[in-house]
C-alpha positions in Angstrom: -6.1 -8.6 -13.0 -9.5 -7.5 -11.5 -9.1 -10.5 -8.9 -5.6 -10.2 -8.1 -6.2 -6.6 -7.1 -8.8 -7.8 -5.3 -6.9 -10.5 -3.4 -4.0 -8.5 -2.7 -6.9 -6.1 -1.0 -7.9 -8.2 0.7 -5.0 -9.6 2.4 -3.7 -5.8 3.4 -6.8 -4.8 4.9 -5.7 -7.9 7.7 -2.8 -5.2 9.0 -5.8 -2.5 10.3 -6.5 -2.5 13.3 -8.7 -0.6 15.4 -8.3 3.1 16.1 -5.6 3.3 13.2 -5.2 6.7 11.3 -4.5 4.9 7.8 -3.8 6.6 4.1 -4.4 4.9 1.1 -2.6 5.3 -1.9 -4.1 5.4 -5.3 -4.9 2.0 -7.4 -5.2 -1.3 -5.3 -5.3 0.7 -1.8 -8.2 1.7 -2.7 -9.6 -1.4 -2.7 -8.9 -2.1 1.2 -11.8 -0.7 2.9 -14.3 -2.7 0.9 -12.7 -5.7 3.3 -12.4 -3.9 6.7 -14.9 -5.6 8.9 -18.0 -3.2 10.0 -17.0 -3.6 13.4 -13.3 -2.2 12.9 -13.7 1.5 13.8 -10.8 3.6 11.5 -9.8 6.8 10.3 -9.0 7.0 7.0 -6.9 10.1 6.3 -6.5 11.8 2.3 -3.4 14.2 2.4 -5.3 17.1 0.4 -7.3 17.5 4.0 -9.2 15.2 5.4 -9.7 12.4 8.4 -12.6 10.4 8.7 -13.1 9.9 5.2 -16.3 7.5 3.8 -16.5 5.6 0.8 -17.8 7.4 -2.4 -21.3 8.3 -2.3 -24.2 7.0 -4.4 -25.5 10.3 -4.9 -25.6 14.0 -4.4 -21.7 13.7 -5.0 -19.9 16.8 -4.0 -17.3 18.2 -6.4 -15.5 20.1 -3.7 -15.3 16.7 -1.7 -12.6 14.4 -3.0 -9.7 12.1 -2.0 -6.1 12.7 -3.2 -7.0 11.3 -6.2 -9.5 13.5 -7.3 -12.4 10.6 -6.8 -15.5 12.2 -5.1 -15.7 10.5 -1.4 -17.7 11.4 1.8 -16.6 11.9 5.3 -17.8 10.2 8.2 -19.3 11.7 11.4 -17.0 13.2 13.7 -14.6 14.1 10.3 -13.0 17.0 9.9 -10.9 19.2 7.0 -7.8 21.0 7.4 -5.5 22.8 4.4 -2.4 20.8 3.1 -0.2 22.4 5.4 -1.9 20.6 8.5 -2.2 17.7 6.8 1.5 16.7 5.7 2.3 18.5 9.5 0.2 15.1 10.5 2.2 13.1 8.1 5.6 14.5 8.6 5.1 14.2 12.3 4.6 10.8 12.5 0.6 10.9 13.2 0.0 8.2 10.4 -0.3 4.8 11.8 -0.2 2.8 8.3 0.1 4.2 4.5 -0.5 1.3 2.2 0.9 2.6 -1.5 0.9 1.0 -4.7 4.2 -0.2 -6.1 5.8 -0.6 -9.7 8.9 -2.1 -8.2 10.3 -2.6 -4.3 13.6 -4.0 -3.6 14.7 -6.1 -1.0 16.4 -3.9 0.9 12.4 -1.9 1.0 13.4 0.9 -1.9 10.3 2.3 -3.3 9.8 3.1 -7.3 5.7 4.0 -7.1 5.8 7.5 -8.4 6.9 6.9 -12.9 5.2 4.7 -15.1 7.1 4.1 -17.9 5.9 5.5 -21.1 3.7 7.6 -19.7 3.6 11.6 -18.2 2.9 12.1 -14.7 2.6 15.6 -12.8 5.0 14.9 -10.3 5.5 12.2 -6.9 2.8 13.8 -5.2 2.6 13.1 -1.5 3.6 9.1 -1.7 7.5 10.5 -0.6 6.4 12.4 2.1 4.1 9.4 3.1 6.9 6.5 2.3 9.0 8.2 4.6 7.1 9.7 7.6 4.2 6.7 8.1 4.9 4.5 10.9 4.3 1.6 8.7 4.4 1.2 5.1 3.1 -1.4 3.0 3.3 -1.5 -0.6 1.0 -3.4 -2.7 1.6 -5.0 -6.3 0.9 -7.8 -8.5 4.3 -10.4 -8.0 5.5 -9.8 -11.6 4.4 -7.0 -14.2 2.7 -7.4 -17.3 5.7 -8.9 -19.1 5.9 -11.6 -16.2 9.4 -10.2 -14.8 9.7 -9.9 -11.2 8.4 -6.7 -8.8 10.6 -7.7 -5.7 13.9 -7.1 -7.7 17.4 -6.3 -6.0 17.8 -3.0 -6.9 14.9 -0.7 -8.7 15.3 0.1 -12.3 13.0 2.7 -11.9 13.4 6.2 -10.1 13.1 5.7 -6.6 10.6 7.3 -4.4 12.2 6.8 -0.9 14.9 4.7 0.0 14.4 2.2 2.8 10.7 2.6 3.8 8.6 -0.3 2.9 8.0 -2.3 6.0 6.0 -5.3 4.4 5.4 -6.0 0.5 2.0 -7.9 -0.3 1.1 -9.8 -3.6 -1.4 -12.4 -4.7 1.3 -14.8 -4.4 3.4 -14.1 -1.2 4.0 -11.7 1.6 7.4 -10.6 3.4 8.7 -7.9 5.5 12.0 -6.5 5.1 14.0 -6.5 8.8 16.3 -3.3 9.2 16.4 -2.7 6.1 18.4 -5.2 5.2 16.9 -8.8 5.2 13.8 -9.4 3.0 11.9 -12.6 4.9 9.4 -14.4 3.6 6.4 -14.6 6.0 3.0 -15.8 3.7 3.0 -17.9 0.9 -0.9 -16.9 -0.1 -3.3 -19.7 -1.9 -3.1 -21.5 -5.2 1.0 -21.1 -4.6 4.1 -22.7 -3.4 7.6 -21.9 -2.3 8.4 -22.9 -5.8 6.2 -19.8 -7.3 7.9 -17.8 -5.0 11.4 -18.5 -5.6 11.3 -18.4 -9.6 9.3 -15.0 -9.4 11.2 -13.2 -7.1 14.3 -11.6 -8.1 15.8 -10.1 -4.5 17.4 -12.7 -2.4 14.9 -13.8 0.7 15.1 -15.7 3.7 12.2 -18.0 5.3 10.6 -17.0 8.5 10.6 -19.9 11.1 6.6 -19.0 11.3 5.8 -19.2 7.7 2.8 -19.0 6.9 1.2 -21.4 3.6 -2.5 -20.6 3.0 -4.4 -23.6 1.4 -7.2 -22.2 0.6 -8.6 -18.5 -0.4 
């Protein structure tokens, strides 16, 4: 699982580009900005009050300095803090260039479950609805099937929904799409190690092929 979270990483920190204001979701997101080149310049923003977030520190951690998540992280010259208020006023006004979440299950028409795990107690959906819906991109991130080897991409979530028709793009080790209108899921990346084949058995929502597709040979 360690790889796959690392390859799906990997894959979705291809979509930054420079100059983007970009929050990361807990869980595989956080893995994105050990693959941003050095050379990309890119605010990362954490909705409990901060832009220009750095990784996590060596040393000297703060305890009053933390992502969303509650993991100790520094900030980056030229960063700056702000109370909650200002910060979902960024993300409800349309200031975020790309949220990549983490997903439990998206459907083809780009429903988002992200926020229950089953079995388990959670405090509440936190800021990924108010991210899902007022990002100017959204991608979600998640291994292709769960743990039980049933399929992610499924035609309509069993799980409750975070937002309704917000994911732009879906990446897993085996395949990326992007959903068109909210309506068509497409098929753009078939990533290494798989085929169409792998795709088609392990995805339950109905997709179609993009003229462009993409098959990647090699990692």
């Amino acid at each position: 699982m360690g790889d796959i979270r690392k390859i799906i990483a990997r894959r979705a920190a291809a979509e930054i580009r420079e100059g983007m204001i970009v929050n990361l979701g807990i869980g595989i997101p956080s893995l994105v900005p050990e693959f941003i080149p050095s050379s990309v310049s890119v605010y990362f923003q954490a909705e409990n009050g901060i832009l220009g977030m750095g990784p996590e520190p060596l040393e000297n951690k703060d305890g009053n300095l933390s992502n969303a998540a509650g993991y100790p992280v520094s900030i980056l010259p030229g960063g700056s803090y702000f109370d909650s208020a200002v910060s979902f006023g960024m993300i409800r006004s349309g200031y975020i260039d790309l949220s990549i979440l983490g997903a439990l299950e998206v459907s083809g028409k780009g429903d988002l479950a992200n926020w229950i795990v089953p079995g388990k107690k959670v405090p509440g959906v936190g800021g990924a609805m108010e991210l899902a819906y007022g990002a100017k991109n959204l991608i979600a991130l998640m291994p292709h099937c769960d743990k039980n080897g049933r399929p992610k991409i499924v035609r309509k979530c069993s799980l409750p929904i975070t937002t309704y028709h917000c994911v732009n793009k879906i990446i897993t080790e085996r395949a990326v799409f992007c959903i068109i209108n909210n309506e068509e899921l497409q098929l753009e990346e078939i990533m290494p190690g798989y085929n169409l084949a792998d795709i088609k058995n392990y995805t339950e929502a109905g997709f179609t092929i993009s003229q462009e597709l993409i098959i990647n040979k090699e990692a």
